[in-house]
MARLOMAR-831398 format. One record per residue: residue number from 0; z negated, x, y negated of N, C-alpha, C, O in turn. Coordinates in steps of 0.2 Angstrom, whole numbers, plus 5000, padded with zeros to 4 digits. Atoms other than C-alpha are relative to their C-alpha. Layout:
<atoms>
<atom num="NUM" n_zz="Z" n_xx="X" n_yy="Y" ca_zz="Z" ca_xx="X" ca_yy="Y" c_zz="Z" c_xx="X" c_yy="Y" o_zz="Z" o_xx="X" o_yy="Y"/>
...
</atoms>
This chain:
<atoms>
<atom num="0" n_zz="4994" n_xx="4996" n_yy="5003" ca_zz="5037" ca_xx="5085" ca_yy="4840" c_zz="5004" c_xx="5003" c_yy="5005" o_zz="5002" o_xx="5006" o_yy="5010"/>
<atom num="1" n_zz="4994" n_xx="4997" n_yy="4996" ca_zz="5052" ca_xx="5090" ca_yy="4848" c_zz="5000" c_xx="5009" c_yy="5001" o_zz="5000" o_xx="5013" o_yy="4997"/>
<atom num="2" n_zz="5003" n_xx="4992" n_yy="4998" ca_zz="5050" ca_xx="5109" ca_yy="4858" c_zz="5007" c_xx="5003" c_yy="4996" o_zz="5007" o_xx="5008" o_yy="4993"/>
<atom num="3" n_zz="4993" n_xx="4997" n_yy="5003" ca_zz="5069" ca_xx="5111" ca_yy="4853" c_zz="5002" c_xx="4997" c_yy="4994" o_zz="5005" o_xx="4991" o_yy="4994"/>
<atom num="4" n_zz="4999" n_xx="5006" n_yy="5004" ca_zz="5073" ca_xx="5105" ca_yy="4835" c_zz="5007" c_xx="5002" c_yy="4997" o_zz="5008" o_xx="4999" o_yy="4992"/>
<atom num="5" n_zz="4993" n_xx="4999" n_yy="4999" ca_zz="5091" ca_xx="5113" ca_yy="4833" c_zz="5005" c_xx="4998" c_yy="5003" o_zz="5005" o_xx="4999" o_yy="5009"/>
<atom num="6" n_zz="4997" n_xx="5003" n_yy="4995" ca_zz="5105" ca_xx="5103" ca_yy="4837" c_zz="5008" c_xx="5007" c_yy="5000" o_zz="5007" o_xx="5012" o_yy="4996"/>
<atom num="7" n_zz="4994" n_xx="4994" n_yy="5001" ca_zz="5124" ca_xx="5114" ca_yy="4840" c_zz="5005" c_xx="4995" c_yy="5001" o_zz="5004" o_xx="4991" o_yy="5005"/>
<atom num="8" n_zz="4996" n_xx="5003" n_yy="4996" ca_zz="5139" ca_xx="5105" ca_yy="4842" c_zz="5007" c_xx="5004" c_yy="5002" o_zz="5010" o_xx="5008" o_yy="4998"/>
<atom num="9" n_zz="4995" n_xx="4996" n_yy="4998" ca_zz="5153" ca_xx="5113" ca_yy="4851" c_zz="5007" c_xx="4996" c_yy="5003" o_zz="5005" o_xx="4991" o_yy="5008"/>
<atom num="10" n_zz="4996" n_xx="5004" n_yy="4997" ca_zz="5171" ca_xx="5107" ca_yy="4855" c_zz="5003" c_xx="5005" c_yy="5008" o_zz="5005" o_xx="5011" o_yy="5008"/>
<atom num="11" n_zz="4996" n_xx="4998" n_yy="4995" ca_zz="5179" ca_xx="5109" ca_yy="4873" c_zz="5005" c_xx="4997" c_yy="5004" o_zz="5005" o_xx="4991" o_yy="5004"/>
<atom num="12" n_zz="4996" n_xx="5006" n_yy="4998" ca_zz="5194" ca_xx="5103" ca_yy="4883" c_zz="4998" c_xx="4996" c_yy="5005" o_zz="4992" o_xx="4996" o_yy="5006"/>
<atom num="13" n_zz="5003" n_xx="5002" n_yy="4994" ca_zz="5194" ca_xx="5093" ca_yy="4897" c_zz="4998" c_xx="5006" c_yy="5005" o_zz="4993" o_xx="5005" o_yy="5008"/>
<atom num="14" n_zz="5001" n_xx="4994" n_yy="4994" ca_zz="5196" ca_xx="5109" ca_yy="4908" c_zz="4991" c_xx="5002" c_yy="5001" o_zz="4988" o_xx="5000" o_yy="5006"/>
<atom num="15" n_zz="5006" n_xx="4996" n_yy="5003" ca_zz="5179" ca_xx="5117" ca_yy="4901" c_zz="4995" c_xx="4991" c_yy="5002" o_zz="4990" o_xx="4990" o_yy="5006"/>
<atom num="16" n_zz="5004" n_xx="5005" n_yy="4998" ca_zz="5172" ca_xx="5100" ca_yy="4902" c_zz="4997" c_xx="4998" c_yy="5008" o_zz="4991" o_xx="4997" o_yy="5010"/>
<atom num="17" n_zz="5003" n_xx="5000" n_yy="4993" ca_zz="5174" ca_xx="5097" ca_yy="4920" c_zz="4997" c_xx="5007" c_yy="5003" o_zz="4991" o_xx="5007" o_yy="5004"/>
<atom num="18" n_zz="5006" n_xx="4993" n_yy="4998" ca_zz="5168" ca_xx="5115" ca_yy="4926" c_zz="4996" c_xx="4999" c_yy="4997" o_zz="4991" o_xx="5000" o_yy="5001"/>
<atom num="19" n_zz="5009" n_xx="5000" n_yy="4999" ca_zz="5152" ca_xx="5112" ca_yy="4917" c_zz="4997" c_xx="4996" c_yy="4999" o_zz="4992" o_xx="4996" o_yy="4995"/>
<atom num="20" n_zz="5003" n_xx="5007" n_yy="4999" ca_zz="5148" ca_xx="5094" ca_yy="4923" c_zz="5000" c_xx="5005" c_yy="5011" o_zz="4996" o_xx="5005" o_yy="5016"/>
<atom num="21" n_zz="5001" n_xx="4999" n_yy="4994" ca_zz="5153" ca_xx="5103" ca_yy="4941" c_zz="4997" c_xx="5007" c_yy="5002" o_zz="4995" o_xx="5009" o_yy="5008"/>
<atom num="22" n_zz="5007" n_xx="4994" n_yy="4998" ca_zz="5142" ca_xx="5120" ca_yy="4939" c_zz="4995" c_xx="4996" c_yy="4998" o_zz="4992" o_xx="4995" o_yy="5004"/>
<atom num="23" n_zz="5005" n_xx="5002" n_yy="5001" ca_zz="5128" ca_xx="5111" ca_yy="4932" c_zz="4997" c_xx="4997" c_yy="5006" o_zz="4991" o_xx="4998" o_yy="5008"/>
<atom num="24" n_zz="5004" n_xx="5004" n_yy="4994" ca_zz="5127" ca_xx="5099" ca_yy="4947" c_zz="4999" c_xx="5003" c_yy="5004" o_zz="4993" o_xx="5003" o_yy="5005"/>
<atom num="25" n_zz="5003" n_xx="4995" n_yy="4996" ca_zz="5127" ca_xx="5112" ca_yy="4959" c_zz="4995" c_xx="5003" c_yy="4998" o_zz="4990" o_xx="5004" o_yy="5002"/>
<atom num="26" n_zz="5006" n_xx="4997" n_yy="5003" ca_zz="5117" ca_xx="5120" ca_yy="4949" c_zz="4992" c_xx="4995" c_yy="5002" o_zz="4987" o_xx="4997" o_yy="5003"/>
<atom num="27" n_zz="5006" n_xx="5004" n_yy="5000" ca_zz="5105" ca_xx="5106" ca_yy="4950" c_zz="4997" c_xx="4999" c_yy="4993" o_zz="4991" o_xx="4998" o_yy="4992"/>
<atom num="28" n_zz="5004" n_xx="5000" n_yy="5009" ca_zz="5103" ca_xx="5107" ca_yy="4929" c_zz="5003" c_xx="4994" c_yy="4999" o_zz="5008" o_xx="4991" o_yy="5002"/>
<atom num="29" n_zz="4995" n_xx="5007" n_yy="5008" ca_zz="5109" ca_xx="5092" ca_yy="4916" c_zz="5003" c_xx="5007" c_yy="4999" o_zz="5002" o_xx="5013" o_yy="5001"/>
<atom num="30" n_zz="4996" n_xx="4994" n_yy="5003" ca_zz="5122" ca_xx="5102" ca_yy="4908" c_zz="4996" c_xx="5004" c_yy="4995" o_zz="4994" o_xx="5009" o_yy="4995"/>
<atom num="31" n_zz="5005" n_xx="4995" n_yy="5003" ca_zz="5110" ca_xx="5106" ca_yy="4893" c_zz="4995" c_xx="5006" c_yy="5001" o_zz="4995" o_xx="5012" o_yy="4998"/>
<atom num="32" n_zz="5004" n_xx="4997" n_yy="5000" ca_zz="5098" ca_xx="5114" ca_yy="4901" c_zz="5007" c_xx="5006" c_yy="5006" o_zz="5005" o_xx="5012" o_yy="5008"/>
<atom num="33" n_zz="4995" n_xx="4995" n_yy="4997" ca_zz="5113" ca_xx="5124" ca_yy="4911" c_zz="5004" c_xx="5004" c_yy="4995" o_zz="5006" o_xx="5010" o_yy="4996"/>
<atom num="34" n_zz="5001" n_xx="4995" n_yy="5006" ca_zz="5117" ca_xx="5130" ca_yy="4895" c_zz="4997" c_xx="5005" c_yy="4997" o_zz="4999" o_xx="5011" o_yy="4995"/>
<atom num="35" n_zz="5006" n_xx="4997" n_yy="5002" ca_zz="5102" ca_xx="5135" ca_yy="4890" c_zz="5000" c_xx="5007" c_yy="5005" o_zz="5000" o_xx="5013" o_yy="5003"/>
<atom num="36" n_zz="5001" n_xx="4996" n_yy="4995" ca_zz="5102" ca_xx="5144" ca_yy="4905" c_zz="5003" c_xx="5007" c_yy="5000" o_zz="5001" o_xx="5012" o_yy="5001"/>
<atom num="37" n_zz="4994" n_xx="4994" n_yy="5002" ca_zz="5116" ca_xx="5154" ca_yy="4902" c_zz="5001" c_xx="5005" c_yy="4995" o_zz="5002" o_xx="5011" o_yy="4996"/>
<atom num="38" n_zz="5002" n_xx="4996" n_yy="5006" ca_zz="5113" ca_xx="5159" ca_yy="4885" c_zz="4993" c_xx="5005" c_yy="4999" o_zz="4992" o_xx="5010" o_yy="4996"/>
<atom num="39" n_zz="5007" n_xx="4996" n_yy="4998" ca_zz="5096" ca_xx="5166" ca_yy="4891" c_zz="5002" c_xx="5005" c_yy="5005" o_zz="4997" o_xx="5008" o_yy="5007"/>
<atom num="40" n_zz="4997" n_xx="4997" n_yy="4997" ca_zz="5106" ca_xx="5176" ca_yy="4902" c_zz="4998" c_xx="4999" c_yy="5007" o_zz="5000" o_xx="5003" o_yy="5011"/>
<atom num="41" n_zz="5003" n_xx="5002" n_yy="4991" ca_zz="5099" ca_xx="5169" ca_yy="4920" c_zz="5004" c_xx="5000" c_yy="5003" o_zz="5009" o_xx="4997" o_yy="5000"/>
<atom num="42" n_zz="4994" n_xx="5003" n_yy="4992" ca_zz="5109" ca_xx="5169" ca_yy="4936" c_zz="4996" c_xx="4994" c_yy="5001" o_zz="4991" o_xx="4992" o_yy="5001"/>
<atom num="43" n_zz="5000" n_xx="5007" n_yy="4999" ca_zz="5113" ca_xx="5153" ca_yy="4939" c_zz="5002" c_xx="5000" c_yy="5008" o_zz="5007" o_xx="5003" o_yy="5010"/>
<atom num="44" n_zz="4997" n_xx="5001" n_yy="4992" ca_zz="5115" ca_xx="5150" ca_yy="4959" c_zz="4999" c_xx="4993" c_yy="5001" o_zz="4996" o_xx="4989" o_yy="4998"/>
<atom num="45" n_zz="4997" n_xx="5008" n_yy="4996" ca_zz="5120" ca_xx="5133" ca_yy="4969" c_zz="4995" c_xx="4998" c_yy="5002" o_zz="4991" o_xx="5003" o_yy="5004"/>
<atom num="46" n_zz="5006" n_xx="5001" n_yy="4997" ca_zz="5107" ca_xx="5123" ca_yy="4975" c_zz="5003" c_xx="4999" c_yy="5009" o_zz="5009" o_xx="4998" o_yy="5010"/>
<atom num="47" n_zz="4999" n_xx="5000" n_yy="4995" ca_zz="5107" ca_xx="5122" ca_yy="4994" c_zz="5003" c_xx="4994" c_yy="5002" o_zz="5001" o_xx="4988" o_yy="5000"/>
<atom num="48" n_zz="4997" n_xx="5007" n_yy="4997" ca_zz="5118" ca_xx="5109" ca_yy="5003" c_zz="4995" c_xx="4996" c_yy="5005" o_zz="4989" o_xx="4997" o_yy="5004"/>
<atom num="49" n_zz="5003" n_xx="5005" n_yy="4995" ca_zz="5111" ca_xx="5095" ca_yy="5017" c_zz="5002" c_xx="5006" c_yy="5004" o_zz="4996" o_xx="5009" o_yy="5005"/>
<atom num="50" n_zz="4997" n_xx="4995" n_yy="4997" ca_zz="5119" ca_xx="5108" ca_yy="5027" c_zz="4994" c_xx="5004" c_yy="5003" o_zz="4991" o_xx="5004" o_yy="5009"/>
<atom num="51" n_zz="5003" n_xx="4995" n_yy="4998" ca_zz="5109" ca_xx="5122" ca_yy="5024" c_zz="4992" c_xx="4997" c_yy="4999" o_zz="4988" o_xx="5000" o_yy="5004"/>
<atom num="52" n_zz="5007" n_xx="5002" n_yy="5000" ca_zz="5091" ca_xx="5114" ca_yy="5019" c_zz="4997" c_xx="4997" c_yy="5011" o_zz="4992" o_xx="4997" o_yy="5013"/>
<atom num="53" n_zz="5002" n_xx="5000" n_yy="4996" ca_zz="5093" ca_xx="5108" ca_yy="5037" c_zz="4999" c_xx="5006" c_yy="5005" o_zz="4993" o_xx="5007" o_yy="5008"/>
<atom num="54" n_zz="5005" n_xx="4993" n_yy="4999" ca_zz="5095" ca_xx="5125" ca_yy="5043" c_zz="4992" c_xx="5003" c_yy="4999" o_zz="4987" o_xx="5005" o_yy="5002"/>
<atom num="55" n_zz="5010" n_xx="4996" n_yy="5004" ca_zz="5079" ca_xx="5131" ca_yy="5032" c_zz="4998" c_xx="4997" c_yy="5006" o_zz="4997" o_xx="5000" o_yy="5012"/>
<atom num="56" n_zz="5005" n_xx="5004" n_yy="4996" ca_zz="5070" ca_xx="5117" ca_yy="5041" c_zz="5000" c_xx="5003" c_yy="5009" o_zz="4995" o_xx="5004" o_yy="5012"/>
<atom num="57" n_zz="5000" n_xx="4997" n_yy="4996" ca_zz="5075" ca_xx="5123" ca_yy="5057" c_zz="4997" c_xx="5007" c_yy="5004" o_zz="4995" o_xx="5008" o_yy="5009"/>
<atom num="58" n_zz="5000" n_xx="4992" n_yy="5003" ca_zz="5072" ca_xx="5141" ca_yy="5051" c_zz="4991" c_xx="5001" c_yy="5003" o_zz="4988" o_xx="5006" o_yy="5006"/>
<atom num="59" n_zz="5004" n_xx="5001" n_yy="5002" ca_zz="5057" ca_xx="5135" ca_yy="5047" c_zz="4993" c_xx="4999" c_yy="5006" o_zz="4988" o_xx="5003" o_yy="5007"/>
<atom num="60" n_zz="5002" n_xx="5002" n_yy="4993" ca_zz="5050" ca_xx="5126" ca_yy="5063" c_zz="5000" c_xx="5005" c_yy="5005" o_zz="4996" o_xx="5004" o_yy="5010"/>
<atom num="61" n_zz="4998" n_xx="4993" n_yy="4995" ca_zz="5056" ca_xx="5142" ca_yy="5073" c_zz="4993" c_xx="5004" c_yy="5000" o_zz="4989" o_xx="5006" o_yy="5005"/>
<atom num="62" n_zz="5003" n_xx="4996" n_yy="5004" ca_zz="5046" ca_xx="5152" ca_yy="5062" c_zz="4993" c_xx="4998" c_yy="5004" o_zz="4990" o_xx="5002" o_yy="5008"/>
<atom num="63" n_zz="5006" n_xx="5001" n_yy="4997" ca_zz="5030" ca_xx="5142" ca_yy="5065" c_zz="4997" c_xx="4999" c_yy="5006" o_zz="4992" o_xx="5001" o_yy="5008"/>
<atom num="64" n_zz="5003" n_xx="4999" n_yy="4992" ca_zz="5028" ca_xx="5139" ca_yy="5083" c_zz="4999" c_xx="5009" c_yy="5001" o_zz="4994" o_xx="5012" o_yy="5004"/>
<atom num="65" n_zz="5001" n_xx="4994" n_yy="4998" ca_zz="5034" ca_xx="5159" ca_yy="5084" c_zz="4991" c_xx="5003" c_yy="4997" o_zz="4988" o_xx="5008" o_yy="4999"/>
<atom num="66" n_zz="5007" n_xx="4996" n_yy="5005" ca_zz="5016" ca_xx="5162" ca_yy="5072" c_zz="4997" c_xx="4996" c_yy="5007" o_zz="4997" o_xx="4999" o_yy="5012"/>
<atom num="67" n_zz="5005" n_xx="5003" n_yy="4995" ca_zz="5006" ca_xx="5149" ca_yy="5083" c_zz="5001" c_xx="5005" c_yy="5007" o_zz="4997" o_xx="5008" o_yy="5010"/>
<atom num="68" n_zz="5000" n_xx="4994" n_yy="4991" ca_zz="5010" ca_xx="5160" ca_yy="5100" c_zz="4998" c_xx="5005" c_yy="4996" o_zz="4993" o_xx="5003" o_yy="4995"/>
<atom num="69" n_zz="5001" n_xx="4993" n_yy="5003" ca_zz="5008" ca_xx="5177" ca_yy="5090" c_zz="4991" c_xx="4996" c_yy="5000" o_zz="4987" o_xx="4998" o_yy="5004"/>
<atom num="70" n_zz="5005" n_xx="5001" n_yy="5002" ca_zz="4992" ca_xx="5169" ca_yy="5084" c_zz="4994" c_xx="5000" c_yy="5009" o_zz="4990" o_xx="5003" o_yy="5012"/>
<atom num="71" n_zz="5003" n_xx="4999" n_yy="4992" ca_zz="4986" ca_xx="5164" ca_yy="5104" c_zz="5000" c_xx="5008" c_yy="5004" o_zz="4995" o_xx="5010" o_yy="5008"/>
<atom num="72" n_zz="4998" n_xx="4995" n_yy="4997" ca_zz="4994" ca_xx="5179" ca_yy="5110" c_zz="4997" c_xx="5006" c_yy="4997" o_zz="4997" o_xx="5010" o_yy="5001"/>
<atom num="73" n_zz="5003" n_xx="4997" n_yy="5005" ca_zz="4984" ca_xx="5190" ca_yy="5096" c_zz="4992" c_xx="4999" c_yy="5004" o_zz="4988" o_xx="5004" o_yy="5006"/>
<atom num="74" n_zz="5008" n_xx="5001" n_yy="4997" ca_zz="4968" ca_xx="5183" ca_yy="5104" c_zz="4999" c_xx="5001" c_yy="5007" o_zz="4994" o_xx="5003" o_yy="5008"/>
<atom num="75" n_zz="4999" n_xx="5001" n_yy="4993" ca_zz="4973" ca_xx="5183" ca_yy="5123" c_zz="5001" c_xx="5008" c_yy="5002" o_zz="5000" o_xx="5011" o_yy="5007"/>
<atom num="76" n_zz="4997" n_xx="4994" n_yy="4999" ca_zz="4980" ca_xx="5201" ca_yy="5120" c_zz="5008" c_xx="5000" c_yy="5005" o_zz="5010" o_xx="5005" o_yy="5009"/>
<atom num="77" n_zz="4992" n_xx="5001" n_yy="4995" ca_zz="4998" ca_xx="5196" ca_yy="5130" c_zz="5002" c_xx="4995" c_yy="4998" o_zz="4998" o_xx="4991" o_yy="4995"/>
<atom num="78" n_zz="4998" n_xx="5006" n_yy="4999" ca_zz="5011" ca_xx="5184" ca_yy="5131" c_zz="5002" c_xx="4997" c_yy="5004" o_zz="5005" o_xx="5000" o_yy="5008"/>
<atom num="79" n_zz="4996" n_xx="5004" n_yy="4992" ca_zz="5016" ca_xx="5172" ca_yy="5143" c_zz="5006" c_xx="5001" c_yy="5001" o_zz="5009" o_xx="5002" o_yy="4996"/>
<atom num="80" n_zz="4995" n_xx="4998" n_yy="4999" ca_zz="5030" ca_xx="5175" ca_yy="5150" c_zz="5005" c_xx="4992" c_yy="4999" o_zz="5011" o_xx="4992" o_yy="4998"/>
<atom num="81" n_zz="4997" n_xx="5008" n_yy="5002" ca_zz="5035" ca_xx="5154" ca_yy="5146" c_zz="5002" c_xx="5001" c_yy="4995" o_zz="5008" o_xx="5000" o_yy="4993"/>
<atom num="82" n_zz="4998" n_xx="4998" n_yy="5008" ca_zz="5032" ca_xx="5158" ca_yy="5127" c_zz="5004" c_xx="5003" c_yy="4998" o_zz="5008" o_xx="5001" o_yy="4995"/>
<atom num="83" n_zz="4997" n_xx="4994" n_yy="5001" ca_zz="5041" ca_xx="5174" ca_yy="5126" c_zz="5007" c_xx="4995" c_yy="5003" o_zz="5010" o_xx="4993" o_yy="4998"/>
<atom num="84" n_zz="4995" n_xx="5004" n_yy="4998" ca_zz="5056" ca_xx="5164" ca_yy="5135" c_zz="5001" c_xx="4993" c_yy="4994" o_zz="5006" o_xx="4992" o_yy="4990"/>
<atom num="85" n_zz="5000" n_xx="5003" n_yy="5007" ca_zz="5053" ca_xx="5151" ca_yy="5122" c_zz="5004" c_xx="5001" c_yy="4995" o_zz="5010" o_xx="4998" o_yy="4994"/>
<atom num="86" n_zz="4999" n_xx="4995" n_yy="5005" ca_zz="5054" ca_xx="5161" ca_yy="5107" c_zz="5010" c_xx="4999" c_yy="5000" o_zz="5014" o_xx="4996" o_yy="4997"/>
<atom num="87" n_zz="4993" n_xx="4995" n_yy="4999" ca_zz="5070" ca_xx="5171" ca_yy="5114" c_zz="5006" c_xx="4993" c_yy="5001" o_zz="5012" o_xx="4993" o_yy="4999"/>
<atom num="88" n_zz="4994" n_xx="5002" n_yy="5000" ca_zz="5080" ca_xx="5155" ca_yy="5119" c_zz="4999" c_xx="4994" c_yy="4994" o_zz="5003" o_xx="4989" o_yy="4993"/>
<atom num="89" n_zz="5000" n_xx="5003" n_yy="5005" ca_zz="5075" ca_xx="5146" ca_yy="5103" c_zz="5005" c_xx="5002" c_yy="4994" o_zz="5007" o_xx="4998" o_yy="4990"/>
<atom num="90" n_zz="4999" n_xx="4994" n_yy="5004" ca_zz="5081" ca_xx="5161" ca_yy="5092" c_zz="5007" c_xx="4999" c_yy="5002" o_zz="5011" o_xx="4997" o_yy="4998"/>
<atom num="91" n_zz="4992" n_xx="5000" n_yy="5000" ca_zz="5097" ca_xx="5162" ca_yy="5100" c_zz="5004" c_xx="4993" c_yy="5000" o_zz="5010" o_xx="4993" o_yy="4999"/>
<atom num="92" n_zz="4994" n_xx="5005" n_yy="5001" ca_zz="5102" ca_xx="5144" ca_yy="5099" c_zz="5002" c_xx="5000" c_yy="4994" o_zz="5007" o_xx="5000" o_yy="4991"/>
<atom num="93" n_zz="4999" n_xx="5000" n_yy="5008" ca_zz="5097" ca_xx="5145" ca_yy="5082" c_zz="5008" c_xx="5004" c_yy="4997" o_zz="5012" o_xx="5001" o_yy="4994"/>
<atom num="94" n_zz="4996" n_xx="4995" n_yy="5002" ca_zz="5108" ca_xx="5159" ca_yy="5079" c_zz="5008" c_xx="4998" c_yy="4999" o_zz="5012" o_xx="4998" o_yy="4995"/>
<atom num="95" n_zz="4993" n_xx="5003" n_yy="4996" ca_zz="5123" ca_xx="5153" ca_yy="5091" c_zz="5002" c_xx="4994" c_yy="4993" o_zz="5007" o_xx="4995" o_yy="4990"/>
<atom num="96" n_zz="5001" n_xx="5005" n_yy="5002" ca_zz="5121" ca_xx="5136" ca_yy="5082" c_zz="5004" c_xx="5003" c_yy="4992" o_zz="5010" o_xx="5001" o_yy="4991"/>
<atom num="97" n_zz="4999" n_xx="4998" n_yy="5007" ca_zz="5123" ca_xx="5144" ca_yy="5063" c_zz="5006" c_xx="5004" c_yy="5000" o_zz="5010" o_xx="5003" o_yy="4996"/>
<atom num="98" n_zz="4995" n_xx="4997" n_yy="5000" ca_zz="5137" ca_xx="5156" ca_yy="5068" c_zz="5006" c_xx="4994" c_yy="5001" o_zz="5012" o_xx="4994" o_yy="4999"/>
<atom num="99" n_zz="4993" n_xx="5005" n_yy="4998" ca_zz="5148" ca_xx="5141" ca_yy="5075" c_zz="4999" c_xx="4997" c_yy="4992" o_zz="5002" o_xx="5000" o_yy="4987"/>
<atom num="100" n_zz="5000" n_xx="5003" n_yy="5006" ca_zz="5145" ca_xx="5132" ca_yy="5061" c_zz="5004" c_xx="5004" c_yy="4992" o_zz="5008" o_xx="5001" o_yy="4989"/>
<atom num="101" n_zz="5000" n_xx="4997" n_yy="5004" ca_zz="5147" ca_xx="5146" ca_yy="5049" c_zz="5008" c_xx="5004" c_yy="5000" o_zz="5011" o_xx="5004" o_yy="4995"/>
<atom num="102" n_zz="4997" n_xx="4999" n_yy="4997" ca_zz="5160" ca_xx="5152" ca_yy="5056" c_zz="5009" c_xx="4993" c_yy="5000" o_zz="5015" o_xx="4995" o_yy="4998"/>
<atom num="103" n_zz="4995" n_xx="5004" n_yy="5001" ca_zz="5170" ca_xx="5136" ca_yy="5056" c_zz="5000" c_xx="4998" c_yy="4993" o_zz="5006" o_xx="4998" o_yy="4991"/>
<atom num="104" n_zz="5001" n_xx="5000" n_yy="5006" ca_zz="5166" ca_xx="5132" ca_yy="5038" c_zz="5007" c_xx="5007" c_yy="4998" o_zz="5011" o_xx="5004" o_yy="4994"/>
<atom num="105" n_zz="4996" n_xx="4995" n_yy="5000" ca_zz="5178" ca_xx="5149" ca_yy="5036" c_zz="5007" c_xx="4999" c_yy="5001" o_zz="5012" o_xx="5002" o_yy="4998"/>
<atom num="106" n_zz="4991" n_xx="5001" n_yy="4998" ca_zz="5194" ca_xx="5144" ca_yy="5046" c_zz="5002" c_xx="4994" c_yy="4998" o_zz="5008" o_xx="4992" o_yy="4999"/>
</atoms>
């Protein structure tokens, strides 16, 4: 049996039609379920681009090796001074890297 057994029908222009074929997709919902959404009152946010999931990944990887040396460094009581250079020149490319970009995205 059907979870939903109410159907609705509603008319809209073209205008209305294209915005919510193109919030949905972003959204990453089918339009229905982007409705639904809406009407339950949820924030609706964009899913992330290629863009930025590679960021994340980035983010991500940064993140873990920083835990692996904290993890060594936790047991050794110090850090090397290689790691600790590591770290710092991996952080700033990141950073550097995310502002051009971000940055350019803007002008």
């Amino acid at each position: 049996m059907r979870k939903r057994n109410i159907k609705k029908q509603i008319w809209i222009d073209v205008k209305e039609d294209n915005l919510l074929k193109q919030k949905s997709k972003t959204a990453g919902l089918s339009e229905a379920e982007f409705i639904r959404s809406m009407i339950k009152g949820y924030k609706i946010k964009e899913q992330p681009n290629d863009e930025i999931k590679l960021f994340q990944r980035e983010l991500y990887g940064i993140a873990n090796n920083i835990n692996q040396i904290a993890r060594i460094a936790n047991s050794r009581y110090s850090v090397s001074h290689d790691d600790y250079s590591y770290i710092s020149k991996e952080l700033s490319n990141f950073i550097l890297n995310f502002e051009k970009r971000l940055y350019s995205r803007q002008n």
